[in-house]
N, C-alpha and C positions, 0 to 999 in steps of 0.2 A: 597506556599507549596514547600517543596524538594522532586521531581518527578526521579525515577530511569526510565531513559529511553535504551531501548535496541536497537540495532539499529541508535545509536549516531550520528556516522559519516557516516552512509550512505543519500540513495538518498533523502528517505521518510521521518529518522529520525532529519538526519541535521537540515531540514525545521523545523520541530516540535522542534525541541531544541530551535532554532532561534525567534518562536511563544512562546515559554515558556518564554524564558527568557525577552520579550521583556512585555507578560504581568506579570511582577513581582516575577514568579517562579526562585527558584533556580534548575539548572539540573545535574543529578548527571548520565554518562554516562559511557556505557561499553564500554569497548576498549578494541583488540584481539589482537594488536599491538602495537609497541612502538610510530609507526609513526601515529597509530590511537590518542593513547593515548595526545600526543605531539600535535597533533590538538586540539582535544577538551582542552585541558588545556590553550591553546593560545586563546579559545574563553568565558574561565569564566565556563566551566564545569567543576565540581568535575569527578576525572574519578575511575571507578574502572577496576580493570583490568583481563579480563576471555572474554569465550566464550557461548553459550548456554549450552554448554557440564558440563562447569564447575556449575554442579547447588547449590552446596554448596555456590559457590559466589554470584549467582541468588538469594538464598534465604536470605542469610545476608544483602544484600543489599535491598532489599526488607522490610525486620524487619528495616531498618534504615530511609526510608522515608516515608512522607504521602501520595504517589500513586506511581504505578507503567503506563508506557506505553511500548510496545511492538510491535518494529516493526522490529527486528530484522529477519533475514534468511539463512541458512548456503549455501542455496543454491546447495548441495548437494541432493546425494541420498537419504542418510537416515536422511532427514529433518523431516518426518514425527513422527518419535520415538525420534528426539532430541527438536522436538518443545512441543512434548507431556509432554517428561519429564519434559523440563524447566517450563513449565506451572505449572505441577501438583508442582514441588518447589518452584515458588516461592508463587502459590496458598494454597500450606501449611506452607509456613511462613506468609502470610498475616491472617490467619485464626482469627475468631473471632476477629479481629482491627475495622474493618469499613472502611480500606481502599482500595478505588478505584483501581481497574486493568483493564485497555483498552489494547482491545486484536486487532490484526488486520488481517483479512481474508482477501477476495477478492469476485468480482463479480462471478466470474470464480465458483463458487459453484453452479450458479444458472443454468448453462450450455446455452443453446438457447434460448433466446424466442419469438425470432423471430417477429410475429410482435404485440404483448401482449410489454406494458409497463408495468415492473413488480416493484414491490417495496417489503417492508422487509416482509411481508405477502407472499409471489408468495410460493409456494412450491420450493424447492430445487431440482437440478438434476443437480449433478458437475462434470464439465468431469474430465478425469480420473486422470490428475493431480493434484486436487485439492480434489481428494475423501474423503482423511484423514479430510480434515478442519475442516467439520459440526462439527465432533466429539468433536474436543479441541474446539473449539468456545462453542460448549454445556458446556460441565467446565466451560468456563468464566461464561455464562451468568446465570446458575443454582448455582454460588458462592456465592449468598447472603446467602443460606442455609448454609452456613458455616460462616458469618459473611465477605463478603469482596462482595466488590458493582461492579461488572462485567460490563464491559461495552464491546460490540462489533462491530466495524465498518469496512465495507464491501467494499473500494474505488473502482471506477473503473478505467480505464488505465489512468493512470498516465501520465502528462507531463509538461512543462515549465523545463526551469534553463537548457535545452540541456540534460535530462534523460530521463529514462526512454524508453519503446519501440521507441516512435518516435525519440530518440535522436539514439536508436540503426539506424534506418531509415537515419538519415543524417549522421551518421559515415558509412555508406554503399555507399551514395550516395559520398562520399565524397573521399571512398576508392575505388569502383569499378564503379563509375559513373551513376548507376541506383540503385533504390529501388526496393526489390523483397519482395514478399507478398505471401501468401498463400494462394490458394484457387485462386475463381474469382475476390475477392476483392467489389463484391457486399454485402459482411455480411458488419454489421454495429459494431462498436467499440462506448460502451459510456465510457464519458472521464472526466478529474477533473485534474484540475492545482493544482501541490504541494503546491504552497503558503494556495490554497483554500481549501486544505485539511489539512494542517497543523493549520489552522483557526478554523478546526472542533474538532481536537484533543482538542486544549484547550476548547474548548465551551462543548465536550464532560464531561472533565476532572473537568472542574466550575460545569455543568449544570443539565447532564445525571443521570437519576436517575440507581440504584442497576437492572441489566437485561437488559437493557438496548441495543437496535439493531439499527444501519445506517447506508443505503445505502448513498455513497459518491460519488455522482455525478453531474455536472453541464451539462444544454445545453439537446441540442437532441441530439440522437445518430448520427455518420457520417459513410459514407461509406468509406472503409481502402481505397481502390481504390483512393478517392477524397482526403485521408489525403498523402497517399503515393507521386501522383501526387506533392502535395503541399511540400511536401517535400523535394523531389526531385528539386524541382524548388530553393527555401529556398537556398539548400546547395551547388546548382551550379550546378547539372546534368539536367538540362533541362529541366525538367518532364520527363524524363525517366525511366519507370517502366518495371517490368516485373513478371506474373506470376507465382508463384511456385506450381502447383500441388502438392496438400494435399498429397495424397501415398508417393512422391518422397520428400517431404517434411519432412515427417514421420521416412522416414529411416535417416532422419541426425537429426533432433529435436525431435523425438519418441513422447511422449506426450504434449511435449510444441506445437507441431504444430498444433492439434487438437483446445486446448486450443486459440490460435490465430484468426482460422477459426470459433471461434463461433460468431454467429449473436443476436447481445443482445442490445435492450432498456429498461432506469429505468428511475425512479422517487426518485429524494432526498425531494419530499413533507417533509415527515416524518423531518427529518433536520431542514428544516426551520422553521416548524411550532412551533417544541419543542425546539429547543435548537436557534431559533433566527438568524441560520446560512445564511449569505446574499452573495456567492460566488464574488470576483469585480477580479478576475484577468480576462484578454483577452482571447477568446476561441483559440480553438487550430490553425483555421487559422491565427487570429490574430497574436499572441507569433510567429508563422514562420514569418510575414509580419514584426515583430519589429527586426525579428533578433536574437532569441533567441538558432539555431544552428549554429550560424557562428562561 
């Protein structure tokens, strides 16, 4: 298949391009930059060239391929009405095709759950950064009614290949010689190595019928505390940590700090059983132990 992927050259979609193309897909990637662009062309991706914003490009390129994937993020503030829109474009260029769009939320919807293992059934409660999601995610997965096979998957923290939060963790420890953390560091963080999620994308993308919902998870949850420690160690600061009180946390990271300090376990059941997904990278103590933020 020629798969329009969003989010090309970043953390999440690089992997996933790398997964594509490795099983037989061609990928056909967006790029916001020259220097984006100039990468992905050096690794066998068709590129095109725009941003979320641009969603006239979103949708022609869309009418060009037979799936769309989307992991794009601006990252900004008004993520929430550029992610919208991009959806609803290229959702209404796929209309009536039959083909596939994998959309990508996050755990973070599902807000605490403390000590409930919860999976794609749990009820939703998102803290406050991630409020907007349910909504576009509903679009994806209500798109069969319009003729395009919705797929939605929900990773949780991300890590390996030195991204992601914990890569943010050994760029800290590496620059100010400890790891600070939020809260008491007693909440628990469930986790999923890039490779092992970018495994899910394609399995998603073969496999996943039209509504289609995954929680993207491997392992038991850990506590931030034990990952930070580990970290820290990892990156040369010693296991030196140090608490950040939420409030005082809050006034520099506003809602991302919230989000941080939630206490959350899941179950990727769901994954395995349907679409055959077997997780093999190294959990996250492992991936420190081989060296993966040096």
């Amino acid at each position: 298949m020629r798969v329009f992927l969003t989010g090309a050259s970043g953390y999440i979609g690089s992997t996933v391009a790398e997964r594509l193309q490795k099983a037989g897909h061609t990928v056909v990637g967006l790029a916001r930059s020259v220097e984006a662009a100039q990468k992905l062309a050096s690794q066998g991706i068709e590129v095109r060239r725009g941003d979320l914003r641009d969603t006239e490009t979103l949708a022609q390129a869309a009418r060009e391929v037979n799936a769309v994937i989307h992991t794009a993020s601006t990252g900004d503030s008004d993520m929430p009405q550029v992610d919208r829109a991009a959806i609803e474009a290229m959702l209404g260029a796929l209309e009536s095709s039959d083909k596939k769009f994998i959309y990508t939320s996050g755990v973070w919807v599902h807000g605490s759950t403390g000590e409930r293992v919860a999976d794609e059934a749990t009820p939703l409660d998102p803290a406050s950064l991630v409020a907007w999601r349910p909504a576009v995610a509903q679009l994806v997965l209500n798109a069969s009614k319009r003729g395009v096979r919705g797929v939605v998957i929900r990773p949780a923290m991300v890590y390996g290949r030195g991204g992601g939060h914990i890569g943010d963790f050994a760029r800290a420890a590496r620059e100010e010689g400890r790891v600070r953390f939020v809260g008491t560091g007693e909440n628990r963080w469930s986790l999923v190595h890039v490779e092992d999620l970018a495994d899910l994308y394609v399995r998603a993308l073969e496999r996943a019928e039209a509504g289609s919902l995954f929680l993207a998870v491997h392992g038991a949850s850990v506590r931030v505390r034990e990952v930070a420690e580990a970290v820290s160690h990892a990156a040369g600061a010693v296991g030196k940590v140090e608490s950040w009180k939420l409030d005082q946390a809050k006034e520099k990271l506003g809602a991302y700090a919230d989000a941080l300090a939630l206490d959350q376990q899941f179950s990727s059941k769901k994954a395995k059983e349907v679409l055959g997904w077997v997780p093999q990278a190294p959990s996250v103590f492992e991936d420190l132990e081989q060296g993966s933020m040096k």
